[in-house]
C-alpha positions as CSV (number, residue, x, y, z in Angstrom):
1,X,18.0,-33.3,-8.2
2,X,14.9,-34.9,-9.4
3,X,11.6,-32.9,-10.2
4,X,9.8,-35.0,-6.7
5,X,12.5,-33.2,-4.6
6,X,12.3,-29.8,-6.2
7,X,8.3,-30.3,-5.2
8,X,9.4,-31.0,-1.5
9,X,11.3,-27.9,-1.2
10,X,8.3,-25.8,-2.9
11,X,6.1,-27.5,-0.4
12,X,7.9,-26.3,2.5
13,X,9.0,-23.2,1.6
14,X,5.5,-22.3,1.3
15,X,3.9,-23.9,4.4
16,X,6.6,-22.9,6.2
17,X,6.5,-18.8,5.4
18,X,2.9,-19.2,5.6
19,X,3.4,-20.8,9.0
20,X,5.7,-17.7,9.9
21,X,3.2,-15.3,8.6
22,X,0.1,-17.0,10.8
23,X,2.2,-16.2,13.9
24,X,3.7,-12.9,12.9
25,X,-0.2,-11.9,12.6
26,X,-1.6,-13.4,15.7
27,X,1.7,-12.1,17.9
28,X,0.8,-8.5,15.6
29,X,-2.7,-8.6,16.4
30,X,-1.5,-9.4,20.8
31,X,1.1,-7.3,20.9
32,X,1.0,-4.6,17.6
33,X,2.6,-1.7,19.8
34,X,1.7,-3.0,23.1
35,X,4.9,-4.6,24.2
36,X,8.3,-3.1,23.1
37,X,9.1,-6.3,20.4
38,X,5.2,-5.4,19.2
39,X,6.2,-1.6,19.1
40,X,8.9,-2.3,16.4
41,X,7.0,-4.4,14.3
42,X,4.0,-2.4,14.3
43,X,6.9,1.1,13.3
44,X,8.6,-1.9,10.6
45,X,8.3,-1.9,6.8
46,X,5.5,-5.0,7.3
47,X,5.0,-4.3,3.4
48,X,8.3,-5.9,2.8
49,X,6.6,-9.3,4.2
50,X,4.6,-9.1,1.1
51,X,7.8,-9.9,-1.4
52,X,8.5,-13.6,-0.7
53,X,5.2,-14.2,-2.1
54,X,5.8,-13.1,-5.2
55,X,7.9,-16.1,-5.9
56,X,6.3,-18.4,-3.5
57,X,3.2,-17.9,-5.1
58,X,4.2,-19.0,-8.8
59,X,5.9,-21.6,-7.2
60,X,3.0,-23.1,-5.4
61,X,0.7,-22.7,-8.9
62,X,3.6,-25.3,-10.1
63,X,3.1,-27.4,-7.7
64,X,-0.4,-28.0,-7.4
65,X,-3.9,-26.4,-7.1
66,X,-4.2,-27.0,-3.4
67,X,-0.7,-25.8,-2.6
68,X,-1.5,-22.7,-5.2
69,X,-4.9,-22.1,-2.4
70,X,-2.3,-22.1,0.9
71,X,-0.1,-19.5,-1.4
72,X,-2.6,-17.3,-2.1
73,X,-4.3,-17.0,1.3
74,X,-1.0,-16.7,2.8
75,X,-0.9,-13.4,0.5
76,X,-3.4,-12.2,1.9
77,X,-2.9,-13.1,5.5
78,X,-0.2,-10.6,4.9
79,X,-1.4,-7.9,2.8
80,X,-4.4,-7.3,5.2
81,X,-3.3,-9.3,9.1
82,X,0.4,-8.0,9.2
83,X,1.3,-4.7,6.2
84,X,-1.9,-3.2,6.2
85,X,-3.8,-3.1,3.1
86,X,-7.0,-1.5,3.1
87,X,-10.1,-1.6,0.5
88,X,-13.1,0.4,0.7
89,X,-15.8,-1.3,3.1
90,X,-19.3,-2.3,1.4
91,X,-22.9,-1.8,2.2
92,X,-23.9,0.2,5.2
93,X,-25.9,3.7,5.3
94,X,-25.4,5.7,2.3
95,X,-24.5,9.1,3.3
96,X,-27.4,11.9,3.0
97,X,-25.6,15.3,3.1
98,X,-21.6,15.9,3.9
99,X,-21.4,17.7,7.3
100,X,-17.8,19.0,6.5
101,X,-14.7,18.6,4.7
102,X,-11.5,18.2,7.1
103,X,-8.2,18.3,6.3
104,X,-5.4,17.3,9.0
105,X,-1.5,18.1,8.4
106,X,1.2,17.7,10.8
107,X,3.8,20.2,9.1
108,X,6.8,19.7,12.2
109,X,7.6,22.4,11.9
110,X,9.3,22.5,8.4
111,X,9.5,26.2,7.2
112,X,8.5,26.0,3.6
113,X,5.1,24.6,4.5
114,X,3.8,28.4,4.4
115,X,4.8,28.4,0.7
116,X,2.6,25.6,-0.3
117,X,-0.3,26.8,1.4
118,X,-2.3,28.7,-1.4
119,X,-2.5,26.4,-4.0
120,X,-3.3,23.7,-1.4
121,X,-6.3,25.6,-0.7
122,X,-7.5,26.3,-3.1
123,X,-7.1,22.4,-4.3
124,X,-9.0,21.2,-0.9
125,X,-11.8,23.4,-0.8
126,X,-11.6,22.3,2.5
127,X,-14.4,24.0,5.6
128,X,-11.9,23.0,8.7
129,X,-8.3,22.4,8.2
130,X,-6.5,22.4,11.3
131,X,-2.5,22.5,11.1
132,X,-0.4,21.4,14.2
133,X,3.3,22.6,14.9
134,X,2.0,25.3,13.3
135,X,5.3,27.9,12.9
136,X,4.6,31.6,13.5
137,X,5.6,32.2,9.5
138,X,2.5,30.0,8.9
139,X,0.2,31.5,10.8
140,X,0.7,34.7,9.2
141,X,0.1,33.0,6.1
142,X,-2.9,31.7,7.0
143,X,-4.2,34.7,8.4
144,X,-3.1,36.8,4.8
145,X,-5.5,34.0,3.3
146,X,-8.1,33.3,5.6
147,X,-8.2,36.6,7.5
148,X,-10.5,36.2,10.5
149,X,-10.9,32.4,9.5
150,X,-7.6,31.6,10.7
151,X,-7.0,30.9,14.8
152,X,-4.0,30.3,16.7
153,X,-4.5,28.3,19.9
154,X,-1.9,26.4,21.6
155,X,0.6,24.7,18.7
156,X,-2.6,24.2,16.5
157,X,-3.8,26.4,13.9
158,X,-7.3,26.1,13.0
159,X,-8.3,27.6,9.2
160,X,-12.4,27.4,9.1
161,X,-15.1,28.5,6.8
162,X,-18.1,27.5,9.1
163,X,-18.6,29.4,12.2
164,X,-16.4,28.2,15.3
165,X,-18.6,28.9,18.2
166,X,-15.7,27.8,20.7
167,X,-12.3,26.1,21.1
168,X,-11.4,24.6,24.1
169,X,-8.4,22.9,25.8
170,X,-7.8,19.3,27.3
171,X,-8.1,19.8,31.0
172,X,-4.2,19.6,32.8
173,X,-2.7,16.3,33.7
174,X,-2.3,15.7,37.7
175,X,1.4,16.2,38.5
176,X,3.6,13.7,36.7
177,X,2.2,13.4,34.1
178,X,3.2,15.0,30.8
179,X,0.4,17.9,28.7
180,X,-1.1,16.0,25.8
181,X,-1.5,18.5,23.1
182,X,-5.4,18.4,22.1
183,X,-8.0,20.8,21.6
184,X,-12.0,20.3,20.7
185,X,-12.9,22.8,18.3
186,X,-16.7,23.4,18.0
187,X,-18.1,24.2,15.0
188,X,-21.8,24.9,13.5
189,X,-22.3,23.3,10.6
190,X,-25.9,23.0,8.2
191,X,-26.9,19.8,10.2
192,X,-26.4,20.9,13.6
193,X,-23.0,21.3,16.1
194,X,-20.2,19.4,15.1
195,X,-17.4,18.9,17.3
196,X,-14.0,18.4,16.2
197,X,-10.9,17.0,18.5
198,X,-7.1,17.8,17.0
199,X,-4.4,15.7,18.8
200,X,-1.1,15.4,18.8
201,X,0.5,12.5,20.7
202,X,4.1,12.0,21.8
203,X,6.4,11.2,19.2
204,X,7.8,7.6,19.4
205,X,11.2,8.9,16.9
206,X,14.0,9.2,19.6
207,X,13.3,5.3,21.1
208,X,12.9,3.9,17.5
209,X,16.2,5.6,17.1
210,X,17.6,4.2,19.4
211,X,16.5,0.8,18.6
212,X,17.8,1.2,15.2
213,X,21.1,1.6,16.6
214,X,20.7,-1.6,19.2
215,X,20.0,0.5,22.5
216,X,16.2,-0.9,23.4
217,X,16.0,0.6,26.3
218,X,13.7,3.5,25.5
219,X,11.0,1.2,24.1
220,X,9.0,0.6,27.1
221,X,8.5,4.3,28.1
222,X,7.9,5.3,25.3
223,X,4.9,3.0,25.2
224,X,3.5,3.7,28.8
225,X,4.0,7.7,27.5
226,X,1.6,7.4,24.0
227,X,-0.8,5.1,26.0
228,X,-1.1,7.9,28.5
229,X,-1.3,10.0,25.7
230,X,-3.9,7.9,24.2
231,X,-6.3,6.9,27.2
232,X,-6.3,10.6,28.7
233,X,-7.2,11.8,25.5
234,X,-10.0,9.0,24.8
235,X,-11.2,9.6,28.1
236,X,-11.9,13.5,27.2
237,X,-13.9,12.7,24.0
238,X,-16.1,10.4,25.1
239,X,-17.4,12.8,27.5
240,X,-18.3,14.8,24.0
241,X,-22.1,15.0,23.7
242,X,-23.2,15.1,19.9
243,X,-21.7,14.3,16.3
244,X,-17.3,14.4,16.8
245,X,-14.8,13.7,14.9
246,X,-10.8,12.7,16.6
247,X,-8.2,14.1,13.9
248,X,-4.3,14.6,14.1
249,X,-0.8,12.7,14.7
250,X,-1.5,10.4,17.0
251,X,1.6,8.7,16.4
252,X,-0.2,5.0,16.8
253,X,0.2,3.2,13.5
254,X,-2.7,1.1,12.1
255,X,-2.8,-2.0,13.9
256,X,-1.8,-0.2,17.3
257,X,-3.3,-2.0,20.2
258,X,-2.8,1.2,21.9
259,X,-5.4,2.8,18.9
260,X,-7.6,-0.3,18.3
261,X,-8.2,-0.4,22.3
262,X,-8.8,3.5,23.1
263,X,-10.1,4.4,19.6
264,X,-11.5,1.1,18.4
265,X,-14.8,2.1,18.3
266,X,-15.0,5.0,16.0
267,X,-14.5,4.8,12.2
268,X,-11.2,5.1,11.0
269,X,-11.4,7.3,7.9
270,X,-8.9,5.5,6.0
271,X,-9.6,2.1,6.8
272,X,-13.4,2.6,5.6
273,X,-12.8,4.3,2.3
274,X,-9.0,3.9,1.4
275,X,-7.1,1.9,-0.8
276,X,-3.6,0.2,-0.4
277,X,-1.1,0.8,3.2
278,X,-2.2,4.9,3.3
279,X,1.7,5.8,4.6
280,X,1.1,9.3,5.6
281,X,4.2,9.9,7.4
282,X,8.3,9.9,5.6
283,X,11.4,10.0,7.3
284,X,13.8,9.0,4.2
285,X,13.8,5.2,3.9
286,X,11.2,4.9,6.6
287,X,7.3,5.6,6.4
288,X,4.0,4.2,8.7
289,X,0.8,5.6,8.7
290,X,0.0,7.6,11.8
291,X,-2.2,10.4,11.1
292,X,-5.7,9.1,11.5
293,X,-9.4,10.9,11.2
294,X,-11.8,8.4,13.3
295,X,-15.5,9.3,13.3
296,X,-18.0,8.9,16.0
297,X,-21.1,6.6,15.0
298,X,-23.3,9.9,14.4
299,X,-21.3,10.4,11.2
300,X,-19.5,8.1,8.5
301,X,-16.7,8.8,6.2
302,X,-18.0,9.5,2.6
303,X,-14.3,10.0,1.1
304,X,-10.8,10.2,2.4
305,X,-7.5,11.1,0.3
306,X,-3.9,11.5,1.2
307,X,-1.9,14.3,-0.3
308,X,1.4,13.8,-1.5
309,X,4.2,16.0,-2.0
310,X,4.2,18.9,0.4
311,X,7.2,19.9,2.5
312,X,6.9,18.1,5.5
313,X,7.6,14.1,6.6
314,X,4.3,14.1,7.6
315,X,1.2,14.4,4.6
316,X,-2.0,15.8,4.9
317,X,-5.0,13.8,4.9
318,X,-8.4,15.4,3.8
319,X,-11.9,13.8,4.4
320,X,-15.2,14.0,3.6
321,X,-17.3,13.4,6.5
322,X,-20.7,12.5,6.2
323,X,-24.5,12.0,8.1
324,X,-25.7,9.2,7.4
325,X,-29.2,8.6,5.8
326,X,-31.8,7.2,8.4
């Protein structure tokens, strides 16, 4: 085979996977989680996406310097449209004083969480750090560390250095409708009242299950359940008057239109000072990232990090939240 037909085949293997990619990230960006094909590839490895380049890339350079161009933004189509890269955003406000450290962490449950919880304090300095499927076992953990600091309410427990002046629960649901676990936790911090909202959203696991083993049929509900979740929960906080921040599993992975359309207006934490895909939840070969912080427009994120290696699938995720300066 002559070198003019190798360069056809380079040609359209390129154009063609960057043709696939262009309509993987406009059907993503339609239907990321909104429909129940859409739900799957928003829960799917998108990273792996990323791989084909690596050949297709050097390939194109070979070719020529237009073909290299297509290559490369097809690269990044992908990195940042379809497996969700993020880089720290630039310019805006700078911040003038942090308002409070948070620290999220799902721990399901898993019942040598308790055991990792001294040294993880005293590694997060953390002023609010709010645990759900928080285990009795814990609890008393926290409250031998924390003493009066540490609060039980509902499956949340709430660890918090700055004063809590009250903690309140998500009105009930009319009759159908299935108790989203939420709470708004005040709190007083050195630039005024600061309210803090801890969620914890149905779980998608048993209909992505399912799907894994060809039985689609538990897709759909499972959607109209976490946009229920999602929409009765948005609906809550934007009554909230003042500074708030919304943090927890909310089981919506970046690029959810059920999260970009309910909680597309606050900051999300990650995407405005993190680096790389942020996975923050591991089920053995699997991993997405679905514990958010998101920040009202009173406040900004000033630093965000994801912790690695405690007993749990899910990781914690601390951030510094800031005011902005005027």
């Amino acid at each position: 085979m002559g070198r003019y037909n190798w360069r056809i085949i380079i040609r359209v293997l390129v154009l063609g996977y960057a043709a696939l990619i262009a309509f993987l990230a406009l059907y993503f960006r339609i239907s990321g989680d909104a429909t129940p094909w859409g739900m799957l590839l928003a829960f799917a490895p998108r990273w792996l996406l990323l791989l084909p380049w690596l050949v297709l890339v050097p390939l194109a350079w070979f070719d020529s310097r237009r073909l290299a161009v297509a290559s490369v933004a097809g690269a990044l189509l992908t990195a940042f449209g379809l497996a969700g890269v993020e880089v720290p955003s630039i310019g805006g406000p700078s911040p003038s004083r942090r308002a409070v450290r948070l620290v999220t962490y799902n721990t399901d449950g898993f019942p040598h969480v308790a055991d990792a919880m001294r040294e993880a304090f005293r590694e997060w300095r953390a002023d609010v750090v709010v645990f759900s499927v928080c285990t009795p076992e814990l609890a008393d953990t926290l409250r031998a560390i924390a003493g009066e600091n540490a609060r039980v309410a509902r499956e949340f427990c709430i660890v918090s250095s700055l004063p809590i002046t009250s903690i309140d629960t998500m009105p009930s649901p009319p009759a159908g409708v299935p108790r989203t676990s939420a709470l708004r936790i005040n709190v007083e911090t050195s630039n005024g009242p600061l309210a803090i909202f801890a969620v914890h959203f149905e779980s998608p696991r048993n209909a992505l299950w399912a799907a894994r083993n060809l039985d689609f049929s538990q897709l759909q509900e499972s959607l109209v359940r976490r946009t229920i979740d999602s929409r009765r929960t948005a609906q809550w906080v934007r009554d909230a008057k003042g500074p708030y921040v919304v943090a927890g599993d909310f089981n919506l992975p970046q690029g959810s239109g059920i999260l970009r359309q309910d909680w597309g207006a606050l900051e999300n934490a990650f995407s405005a000072r993190g680096w790389g895909i942020g996975y923050t939840m591991y089920a053995g070969k699997f991993a997405v990232r679905i514990d958010h912080v998101l920040v009202s427009p009173m406040l900004m994120t000033e630093r965000v990090v994801l912790a690695r290696g405690f007993p749990s699938e899910h990781q914690p995720v601390l951030a510094d939240i800031a005011w902005p300066s005027p």
